[in-house]
C-alpha positions as a printed Julia matrix, in Angstrom:
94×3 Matrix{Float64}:
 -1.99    6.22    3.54
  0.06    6.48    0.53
 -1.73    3.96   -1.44
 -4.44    5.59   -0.68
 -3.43    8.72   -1.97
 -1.97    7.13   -5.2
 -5.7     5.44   -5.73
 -7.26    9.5    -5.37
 -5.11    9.88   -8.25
 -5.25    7.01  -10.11
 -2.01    5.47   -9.59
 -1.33    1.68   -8.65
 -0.91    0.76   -5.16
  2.13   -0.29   -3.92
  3.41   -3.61   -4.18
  6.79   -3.3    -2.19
  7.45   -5.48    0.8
  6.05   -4.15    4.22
  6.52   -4.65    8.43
  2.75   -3.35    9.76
  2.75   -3.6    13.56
 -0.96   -3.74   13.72
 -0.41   -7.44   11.98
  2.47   -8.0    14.12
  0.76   -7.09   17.21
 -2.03   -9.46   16.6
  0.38  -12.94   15.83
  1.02  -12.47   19.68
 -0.56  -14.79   21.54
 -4.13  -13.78   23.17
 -4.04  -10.77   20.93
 -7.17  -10.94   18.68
 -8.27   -7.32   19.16
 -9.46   -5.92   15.82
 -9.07   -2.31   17.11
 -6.21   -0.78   19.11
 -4.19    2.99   18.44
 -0.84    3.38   18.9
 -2.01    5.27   22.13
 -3.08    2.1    23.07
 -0.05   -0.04   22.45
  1.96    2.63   24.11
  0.44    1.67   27.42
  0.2    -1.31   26.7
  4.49   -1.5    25.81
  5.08    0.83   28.47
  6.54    3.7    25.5
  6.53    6.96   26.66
  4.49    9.23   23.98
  6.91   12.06   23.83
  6.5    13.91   20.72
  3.55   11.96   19.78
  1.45   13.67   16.7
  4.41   14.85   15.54
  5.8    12.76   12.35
  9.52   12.24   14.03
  7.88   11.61   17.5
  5.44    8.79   15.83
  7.67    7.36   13.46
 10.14    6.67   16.96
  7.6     5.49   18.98
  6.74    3.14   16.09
  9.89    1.77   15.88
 10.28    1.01   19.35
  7.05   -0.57   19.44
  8.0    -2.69   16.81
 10.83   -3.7    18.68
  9.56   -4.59   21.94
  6.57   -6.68   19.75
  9.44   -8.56   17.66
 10.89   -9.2    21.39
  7.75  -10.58   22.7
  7.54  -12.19   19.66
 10.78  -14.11   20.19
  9.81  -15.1    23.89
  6.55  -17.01   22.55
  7.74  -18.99   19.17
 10.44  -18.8    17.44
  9.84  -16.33   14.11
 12.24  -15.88   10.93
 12.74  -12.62    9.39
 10.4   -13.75    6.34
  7.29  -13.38    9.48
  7.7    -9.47    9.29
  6.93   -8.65    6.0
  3.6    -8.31    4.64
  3.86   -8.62    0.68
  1.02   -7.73   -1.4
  0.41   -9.95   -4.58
 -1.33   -7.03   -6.38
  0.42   -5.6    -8.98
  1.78   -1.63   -8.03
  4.65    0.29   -8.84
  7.46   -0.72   -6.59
């Protein structure tokens, strides 16, 4: 969202490290859906969606859903902190 909002005005994108669950989700095994909400992971994870649509409410459930994926994560292979990021070669402002 916010590189998309620096592009409406032309700024550079971003080019600072970042953890995307999405990506995360889909280096667990079996997991080759190309579409899934966080609604959808929140079943999935068993999170409650208190608060959800709210930016506080999301932004928690986000970060326990990236928890409980980095958990499941650990159970399947064994991952180095270097796996989370997502790094974009593209040149940006950060």
């Amino acid at each position: 969202m916010l590189n998309a909002a620096l592009s409406r005005m032309n700024l550079p994108r971003l080019k600072n490290k970042t953890i995307d669950t999405g990506v995360l989700y889909k280096k667990l095994e079996n997991k080759k859906d190309s579409h899934f909400s966080l609604d959808i992971l929140c079943k999935e994870f068993n999170i409650p969606k208190h608060d959800r649509h709210t930016a506080s409410g999301d932004a928690f459930i986000t970060a326990l859903l990236l928890l409980k994926i980095i958990s499941k994560l650990k159970q399947q292979r064994t991952i180095h902190y270097s796996d989370l990021f997502r790094v974009s070669h593209k040149r940006g402002l950060i």
